[in-house]
Phi, psi and omega in degrees: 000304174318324200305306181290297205303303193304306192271356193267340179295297182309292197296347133312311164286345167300311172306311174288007178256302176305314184289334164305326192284319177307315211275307176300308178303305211298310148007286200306322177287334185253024158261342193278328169265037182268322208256307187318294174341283167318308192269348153299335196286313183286345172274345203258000000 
């Protein structure tokens, strides 16, 4: 019974690790083309 919680606990939180990291990227791409944004504007 500990073996399954333990092991049904890990591949949650492994899911949940993954799926945070898609989420941060994505965050991250749409501030670098938030800053791209900003700096054509500002050249312009």
């Amino acid at each position: 019974m500990k073996r399954t919680l333990s092991l049904v606990l890990i591949s949650l939180f492994t899911l949940a690790v993954l799926t945070g990291c898609n989420t941060w990227r994505g965050v991250g791409q749409d501030i670098e083309k938030g800053g791209e944004a900003i700096q054509n504007s500002a050249n312009k």
